[in-house]
TINUZA-386458 format. One record per atom (N, C-alpha, C): residue in three letters; x, y, z. Coordinates in steps of 0.02 Angstrom, whole numbers, plus 32768, in hexadecimal, padded with zeros to 4 digits. Layout:
! TINUZA-386458
ALAXYZ...
***
This chain:
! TINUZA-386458
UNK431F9A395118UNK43049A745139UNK43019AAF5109UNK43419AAA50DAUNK432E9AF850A8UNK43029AE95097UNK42EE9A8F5063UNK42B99A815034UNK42829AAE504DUNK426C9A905092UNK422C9AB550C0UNK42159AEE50C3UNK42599B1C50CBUNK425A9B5450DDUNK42429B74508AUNK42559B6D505AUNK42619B765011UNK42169B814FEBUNK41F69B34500BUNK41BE9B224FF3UNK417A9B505015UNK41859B735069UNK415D9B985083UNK41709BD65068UNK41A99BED5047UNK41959C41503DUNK41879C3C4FE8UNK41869C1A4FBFUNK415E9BF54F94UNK41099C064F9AUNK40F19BD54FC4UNK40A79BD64FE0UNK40AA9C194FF2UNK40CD9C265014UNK40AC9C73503AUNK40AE9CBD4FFBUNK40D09CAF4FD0UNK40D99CFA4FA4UNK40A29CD84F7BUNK40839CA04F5AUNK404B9C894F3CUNK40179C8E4F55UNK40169C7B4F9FUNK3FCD9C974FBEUNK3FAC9CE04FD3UNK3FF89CF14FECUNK3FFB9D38500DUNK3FE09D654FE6UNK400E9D5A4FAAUNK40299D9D4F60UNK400B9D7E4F0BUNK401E9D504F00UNK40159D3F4EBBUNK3FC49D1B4EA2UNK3FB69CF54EE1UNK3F669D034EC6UNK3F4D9D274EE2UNK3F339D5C4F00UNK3F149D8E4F00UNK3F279DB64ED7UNK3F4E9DAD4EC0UNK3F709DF84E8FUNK3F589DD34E4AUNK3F599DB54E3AUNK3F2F9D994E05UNK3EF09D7A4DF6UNK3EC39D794E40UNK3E8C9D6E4E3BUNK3E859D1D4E2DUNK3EB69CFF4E54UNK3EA39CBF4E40UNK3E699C9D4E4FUNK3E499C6E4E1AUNK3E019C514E32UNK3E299C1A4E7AUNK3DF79BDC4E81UNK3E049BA84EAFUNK3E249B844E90UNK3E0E9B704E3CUNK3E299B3B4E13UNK3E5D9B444DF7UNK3E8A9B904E06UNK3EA39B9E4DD0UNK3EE89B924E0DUNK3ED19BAF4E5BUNK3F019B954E8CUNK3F0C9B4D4E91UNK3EDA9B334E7AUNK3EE69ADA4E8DUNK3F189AC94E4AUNK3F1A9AD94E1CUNK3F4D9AC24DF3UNK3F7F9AE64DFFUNK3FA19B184E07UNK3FD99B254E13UNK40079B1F4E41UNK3FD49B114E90UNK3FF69AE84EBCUNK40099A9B4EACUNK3FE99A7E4E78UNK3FF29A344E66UNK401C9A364E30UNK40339A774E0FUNK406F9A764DE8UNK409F9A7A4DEDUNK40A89AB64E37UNK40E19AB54E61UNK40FE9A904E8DUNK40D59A724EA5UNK40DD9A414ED2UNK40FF99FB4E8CUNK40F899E94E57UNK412199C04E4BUNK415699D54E05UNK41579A134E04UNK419A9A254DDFUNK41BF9A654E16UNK41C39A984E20UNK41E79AC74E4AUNK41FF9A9C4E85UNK41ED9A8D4E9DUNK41DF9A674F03UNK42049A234EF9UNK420D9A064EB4UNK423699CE4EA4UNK426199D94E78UNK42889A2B4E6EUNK42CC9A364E4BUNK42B99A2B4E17UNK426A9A314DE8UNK42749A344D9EUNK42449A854D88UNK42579A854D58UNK42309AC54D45UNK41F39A9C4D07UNK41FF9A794D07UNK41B89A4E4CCAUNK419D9A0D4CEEUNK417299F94CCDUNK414B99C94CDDUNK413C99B44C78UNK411B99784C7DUNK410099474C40UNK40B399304C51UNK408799524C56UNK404E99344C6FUNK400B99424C23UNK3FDF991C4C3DUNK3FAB990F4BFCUNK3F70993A4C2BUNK3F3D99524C11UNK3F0099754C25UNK3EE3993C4C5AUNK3EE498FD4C54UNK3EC098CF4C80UNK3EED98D04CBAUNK3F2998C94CA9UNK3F5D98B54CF5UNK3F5E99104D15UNK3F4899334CE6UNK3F4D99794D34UNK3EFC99654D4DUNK3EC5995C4D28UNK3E8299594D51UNK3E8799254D84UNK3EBD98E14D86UNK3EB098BE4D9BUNK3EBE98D94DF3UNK3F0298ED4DD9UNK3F3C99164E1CUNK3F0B993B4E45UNK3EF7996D4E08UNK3EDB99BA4E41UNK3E9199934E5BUNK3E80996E4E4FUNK3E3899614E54UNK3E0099894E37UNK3DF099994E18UNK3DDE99C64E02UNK3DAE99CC4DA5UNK3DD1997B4D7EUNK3DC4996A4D4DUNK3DE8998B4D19UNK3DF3995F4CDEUNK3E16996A4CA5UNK3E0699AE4C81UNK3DB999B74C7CUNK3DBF99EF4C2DUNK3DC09A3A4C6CUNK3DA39A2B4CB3UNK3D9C9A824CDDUNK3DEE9A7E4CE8UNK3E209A424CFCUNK3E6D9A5B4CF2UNK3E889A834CD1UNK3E699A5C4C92UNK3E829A7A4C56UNK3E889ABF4C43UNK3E3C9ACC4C55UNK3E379B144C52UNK3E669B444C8DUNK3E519B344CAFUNK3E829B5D4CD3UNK3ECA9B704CDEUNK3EEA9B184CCBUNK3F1F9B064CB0UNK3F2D9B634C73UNK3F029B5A4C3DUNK3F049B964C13UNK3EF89BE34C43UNK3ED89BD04C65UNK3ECE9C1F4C64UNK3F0F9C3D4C99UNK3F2A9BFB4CB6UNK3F819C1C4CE0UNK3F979C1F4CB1UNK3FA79BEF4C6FUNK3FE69C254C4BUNK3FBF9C5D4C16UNK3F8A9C734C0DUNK3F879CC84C1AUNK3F9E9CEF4C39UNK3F929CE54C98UNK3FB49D084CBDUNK3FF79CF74CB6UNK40129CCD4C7DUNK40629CD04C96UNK406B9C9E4CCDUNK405A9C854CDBUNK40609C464D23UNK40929C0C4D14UNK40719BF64CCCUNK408F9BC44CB7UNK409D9BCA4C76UNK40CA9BAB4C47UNK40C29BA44C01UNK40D99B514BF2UNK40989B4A4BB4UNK408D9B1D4BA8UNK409A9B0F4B4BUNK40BC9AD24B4CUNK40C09AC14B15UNK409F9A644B03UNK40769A7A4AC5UNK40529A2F4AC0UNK40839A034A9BUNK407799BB4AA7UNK40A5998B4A81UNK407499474A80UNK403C99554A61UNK4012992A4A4DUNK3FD7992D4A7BUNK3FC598F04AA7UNK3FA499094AD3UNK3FBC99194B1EUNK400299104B19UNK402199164B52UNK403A99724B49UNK404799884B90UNK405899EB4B8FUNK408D99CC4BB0UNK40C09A144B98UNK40F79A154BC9UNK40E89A4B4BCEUNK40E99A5C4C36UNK40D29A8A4C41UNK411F9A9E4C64UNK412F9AE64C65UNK41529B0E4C9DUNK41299B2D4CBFUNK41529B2B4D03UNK412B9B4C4D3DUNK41609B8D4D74UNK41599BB94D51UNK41689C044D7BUNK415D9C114DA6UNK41809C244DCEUNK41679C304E2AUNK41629C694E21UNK41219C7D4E72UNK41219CCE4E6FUNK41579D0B4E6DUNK41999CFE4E71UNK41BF9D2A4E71UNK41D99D3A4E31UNK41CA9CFE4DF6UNK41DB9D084DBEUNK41AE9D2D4D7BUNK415D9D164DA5UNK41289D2B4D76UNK41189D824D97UNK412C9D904DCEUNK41089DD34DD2UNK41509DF54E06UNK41A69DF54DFCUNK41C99E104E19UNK41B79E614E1FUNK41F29E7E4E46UNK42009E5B4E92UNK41C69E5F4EC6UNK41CC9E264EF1UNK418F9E2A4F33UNK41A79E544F51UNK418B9E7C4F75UNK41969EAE4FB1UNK41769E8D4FDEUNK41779EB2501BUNK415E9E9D5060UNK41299ED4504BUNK41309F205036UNK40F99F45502EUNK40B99F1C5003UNK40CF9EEC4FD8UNK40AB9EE14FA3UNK40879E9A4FC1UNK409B9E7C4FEFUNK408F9E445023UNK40579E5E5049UNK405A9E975071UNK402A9EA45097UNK3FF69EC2506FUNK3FF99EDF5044UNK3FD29F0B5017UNK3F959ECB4FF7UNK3FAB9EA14FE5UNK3F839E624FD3UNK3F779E2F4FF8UNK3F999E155034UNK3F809DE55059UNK3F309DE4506DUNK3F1E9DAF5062UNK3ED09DC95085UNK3EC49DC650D1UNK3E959E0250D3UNK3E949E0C512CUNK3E659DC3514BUNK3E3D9DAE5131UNK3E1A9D6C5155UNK3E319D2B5124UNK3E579D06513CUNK3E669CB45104UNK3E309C90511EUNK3E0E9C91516CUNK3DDD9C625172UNK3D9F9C82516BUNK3D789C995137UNK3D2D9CBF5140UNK3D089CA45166UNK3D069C71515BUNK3CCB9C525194UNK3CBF9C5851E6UNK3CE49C7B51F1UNK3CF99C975233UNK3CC59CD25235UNK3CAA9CDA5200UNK3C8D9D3C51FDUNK3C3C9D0F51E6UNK3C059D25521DUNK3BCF9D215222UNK3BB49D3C51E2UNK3BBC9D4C51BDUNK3B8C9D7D5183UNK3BAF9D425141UNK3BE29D3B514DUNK3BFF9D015109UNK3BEE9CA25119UNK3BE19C99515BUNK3BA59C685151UNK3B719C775154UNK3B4B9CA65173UNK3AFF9C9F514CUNK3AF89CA85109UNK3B2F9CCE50E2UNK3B1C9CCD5092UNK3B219C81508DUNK3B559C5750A8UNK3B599C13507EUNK3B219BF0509BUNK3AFE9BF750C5UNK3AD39BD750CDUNK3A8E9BDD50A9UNK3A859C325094UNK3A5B9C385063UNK3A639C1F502FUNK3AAD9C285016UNK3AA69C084FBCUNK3A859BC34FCDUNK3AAA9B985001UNK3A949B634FFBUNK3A409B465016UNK3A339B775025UNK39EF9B875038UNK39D69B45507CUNK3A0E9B4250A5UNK39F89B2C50D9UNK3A159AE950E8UNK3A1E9ACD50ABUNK3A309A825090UNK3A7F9A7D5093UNK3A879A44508CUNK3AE59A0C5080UNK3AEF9A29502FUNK3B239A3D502AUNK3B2F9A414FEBUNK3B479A044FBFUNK3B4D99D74FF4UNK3B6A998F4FDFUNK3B28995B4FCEUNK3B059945500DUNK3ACF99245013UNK3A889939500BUNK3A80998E5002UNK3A5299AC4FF3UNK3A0C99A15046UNK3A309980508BUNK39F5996D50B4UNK3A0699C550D6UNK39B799C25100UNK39C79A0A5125UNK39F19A1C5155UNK3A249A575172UNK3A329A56518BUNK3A179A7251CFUNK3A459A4C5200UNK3A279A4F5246UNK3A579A84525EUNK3A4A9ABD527AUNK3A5D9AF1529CUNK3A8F9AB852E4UNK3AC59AE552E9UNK3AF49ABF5329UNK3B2D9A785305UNK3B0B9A6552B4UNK3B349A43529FUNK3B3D9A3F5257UNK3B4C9A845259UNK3B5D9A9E5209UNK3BBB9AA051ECUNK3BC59A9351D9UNK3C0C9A7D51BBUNK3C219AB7518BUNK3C529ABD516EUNK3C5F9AE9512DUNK3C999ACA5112UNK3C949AC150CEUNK3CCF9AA150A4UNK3CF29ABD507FUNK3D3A9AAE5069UNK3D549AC05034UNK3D509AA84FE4UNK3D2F9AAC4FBFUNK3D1D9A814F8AUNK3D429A584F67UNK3D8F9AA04F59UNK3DCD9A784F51UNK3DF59A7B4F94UNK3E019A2F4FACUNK3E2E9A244FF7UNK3E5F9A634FF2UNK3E749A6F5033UNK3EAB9A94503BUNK3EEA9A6C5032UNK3ED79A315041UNK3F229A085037UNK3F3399F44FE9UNK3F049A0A4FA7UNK3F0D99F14F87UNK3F119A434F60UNK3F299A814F88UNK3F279ABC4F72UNK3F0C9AFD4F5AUNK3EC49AD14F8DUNK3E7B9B0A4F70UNK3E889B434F9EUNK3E649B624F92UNK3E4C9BAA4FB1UNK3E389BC25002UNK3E449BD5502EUNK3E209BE15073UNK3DF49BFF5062UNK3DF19C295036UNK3DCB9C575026UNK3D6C9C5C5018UNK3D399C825037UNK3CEF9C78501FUNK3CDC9C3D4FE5UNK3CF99C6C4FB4UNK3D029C504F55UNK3CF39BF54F5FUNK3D269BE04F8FUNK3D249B9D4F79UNK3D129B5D4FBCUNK3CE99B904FF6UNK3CD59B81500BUNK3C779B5F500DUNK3C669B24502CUNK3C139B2C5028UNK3BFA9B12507FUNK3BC19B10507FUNK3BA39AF550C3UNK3B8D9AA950B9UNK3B9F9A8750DEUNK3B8E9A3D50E8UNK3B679A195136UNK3B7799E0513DUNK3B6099B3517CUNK3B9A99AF518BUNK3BA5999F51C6UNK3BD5997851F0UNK3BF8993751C0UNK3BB4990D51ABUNK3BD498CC519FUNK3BE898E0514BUNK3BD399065111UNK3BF498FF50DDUNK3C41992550EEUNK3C4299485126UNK3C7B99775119UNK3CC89952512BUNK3CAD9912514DUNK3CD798EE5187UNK3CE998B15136UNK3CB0989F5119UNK3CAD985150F3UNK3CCB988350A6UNK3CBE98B850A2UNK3CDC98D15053UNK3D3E98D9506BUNK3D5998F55094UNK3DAF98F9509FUNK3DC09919505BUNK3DF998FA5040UNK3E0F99195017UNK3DFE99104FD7UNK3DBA98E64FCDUNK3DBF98E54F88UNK3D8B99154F67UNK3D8999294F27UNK3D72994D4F02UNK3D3D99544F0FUNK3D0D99874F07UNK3CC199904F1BUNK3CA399614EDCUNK3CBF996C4EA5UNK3C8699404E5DUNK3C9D98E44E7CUNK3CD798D84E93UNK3CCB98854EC0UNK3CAC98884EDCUNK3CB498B54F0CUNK3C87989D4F41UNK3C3298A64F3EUNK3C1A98C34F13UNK3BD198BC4EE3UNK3BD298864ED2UNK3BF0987F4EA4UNK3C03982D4E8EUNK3BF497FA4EBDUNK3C0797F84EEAUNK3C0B97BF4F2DUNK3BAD97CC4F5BUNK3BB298094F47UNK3B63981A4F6BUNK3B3A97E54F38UNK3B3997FB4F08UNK3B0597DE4EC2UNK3B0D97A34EC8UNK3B4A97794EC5UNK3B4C97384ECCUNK3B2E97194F08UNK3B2F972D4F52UNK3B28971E4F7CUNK3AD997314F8AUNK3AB7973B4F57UNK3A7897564F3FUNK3A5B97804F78UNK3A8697AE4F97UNK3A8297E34FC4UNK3A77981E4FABUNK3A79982D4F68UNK3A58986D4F46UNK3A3A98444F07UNK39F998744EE0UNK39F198554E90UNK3A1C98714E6FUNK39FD98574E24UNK3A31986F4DF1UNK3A2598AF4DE1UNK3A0198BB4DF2UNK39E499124DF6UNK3A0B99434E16UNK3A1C993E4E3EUNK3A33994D4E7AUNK3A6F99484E5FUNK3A9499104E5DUNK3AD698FF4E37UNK3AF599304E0DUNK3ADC99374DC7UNK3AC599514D9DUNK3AE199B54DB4UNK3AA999B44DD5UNK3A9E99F14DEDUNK3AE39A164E06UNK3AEE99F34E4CUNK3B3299FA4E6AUNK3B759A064E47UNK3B7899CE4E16UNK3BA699D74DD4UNK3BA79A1D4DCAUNK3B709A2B4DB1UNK3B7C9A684D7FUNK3B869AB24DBAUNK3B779A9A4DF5UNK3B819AD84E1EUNK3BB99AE34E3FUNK3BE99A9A4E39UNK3C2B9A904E5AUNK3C599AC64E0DUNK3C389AB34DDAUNK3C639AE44DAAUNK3C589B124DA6UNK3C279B334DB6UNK3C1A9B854DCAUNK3C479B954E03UNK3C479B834E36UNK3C689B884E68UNK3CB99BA64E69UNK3CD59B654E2CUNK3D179B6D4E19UNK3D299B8D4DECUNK3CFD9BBD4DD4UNK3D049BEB4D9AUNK3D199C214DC0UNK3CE69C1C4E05UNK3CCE9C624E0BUNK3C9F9C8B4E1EUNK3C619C534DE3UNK3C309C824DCDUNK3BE89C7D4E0CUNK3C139C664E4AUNK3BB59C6D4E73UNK3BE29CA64EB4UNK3BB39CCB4EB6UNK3BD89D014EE7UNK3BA69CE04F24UNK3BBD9D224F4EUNK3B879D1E4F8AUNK3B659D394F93UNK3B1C9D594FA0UNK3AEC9D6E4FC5UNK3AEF9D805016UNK3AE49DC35019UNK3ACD9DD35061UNK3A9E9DAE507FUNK3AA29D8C50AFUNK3A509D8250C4UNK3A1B9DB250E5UNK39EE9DBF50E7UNK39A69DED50E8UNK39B69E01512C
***
């Protein structure tokens, strides 16, 4: 019961306080929940992992881990030391990378909406970027059975947040679960349910996504 208790005010000063206060991207939350979760939360302060075994974990792929992997220990998140191709990484909890938390400093950063999609003006933007369409399967969407996803799962430590949200169907949102948006492309292409075009495409917009770099649009 402490473990439990230990591990939620953990999550909560990271979600609440430490990424917003640092502006964390989606990818940069998906690795550090997958760092904490198997060194802090299991009584170690390091881990031994290679660039492939964190892409494999976060879902997310080897070299965009990587990067992000780097750009937490900028912020101080983590520090990392190489030993060939394997890192030994440490992993700092929020009370250590940005002391002391306040409760002032809790409310001051918590965000006021965790579910946007609740707010009429932040799905019609996603429906514009996506211009009407599955962001998965690319077919049109039908008004009354529009879906919205997390790109990186929440169970695997992504974001509630707009950033790492998109609009889908019913059926990719139900058949993708927890795995990675670039698998589950993968599984489209194979299942010759999108081209390679399309494929292709998605790829490169799932890494915009996790950068950052596609905002939203008002709609008209």
């Amino acid at each position: 019961m402490r473990e439990l208790k230990k591990a939620g005010q953990i999550w909560k000063e990271f979600e609440d306080y430490l990424a917003p206060l640092l502006g964390m991207k989606p990818g940069e939350r998906s690795v550090y929940s997958y760092l904490v979760r198997h060194t802090r939360l299991e009584g170690r302060r390091e881990v031994a992992a290679s660039a492939g075994e964190l892409g494999r974990g976060t879902g997310i792929g080897n070299w965009v881990a990587r990067v992000y992997l780097l750009r937490l220990a900028r912020k101080g998140c983590v520090r990392v030391k190489r030993r060939g191709r394997r890192m030994r990484i440490a992993v700092l909890l929020p009370r250590e990378i940005v002391p002391p938390l306040r409760l002032r400093d809790l409310q001051r950063f918590a965000p006021k909406e965790l579910w946007p999609t609740k707010k009429l003006t932040v799905r019609e933007a996603l429906l514009l970027r996506e211009r009407g369409r599955c962001f998965y399967c690319q077919q049109k969407l039908v008004k009354g059975q529009i879906w919205f996803d997390h790109v990186v799962a929440l169970a695997r430590g992504g974001s509630p947040h707009k950033e790492n949200v998109v609009a889908c169907c019913q059926a990719c949102n139900r058949s993708k679960g927890t795995r990675s948006a670039a698998m589950f492309l993968r599984k489209l292409y194979r299942q010759k349910l999108i081209s390679k075009a399309q494929y292709w495409k998605q790829l490169v917009t799932v890494r915009e996504l996790l950068r950052g770099k596609l905002g939203l649009r008002k709609a008209a």
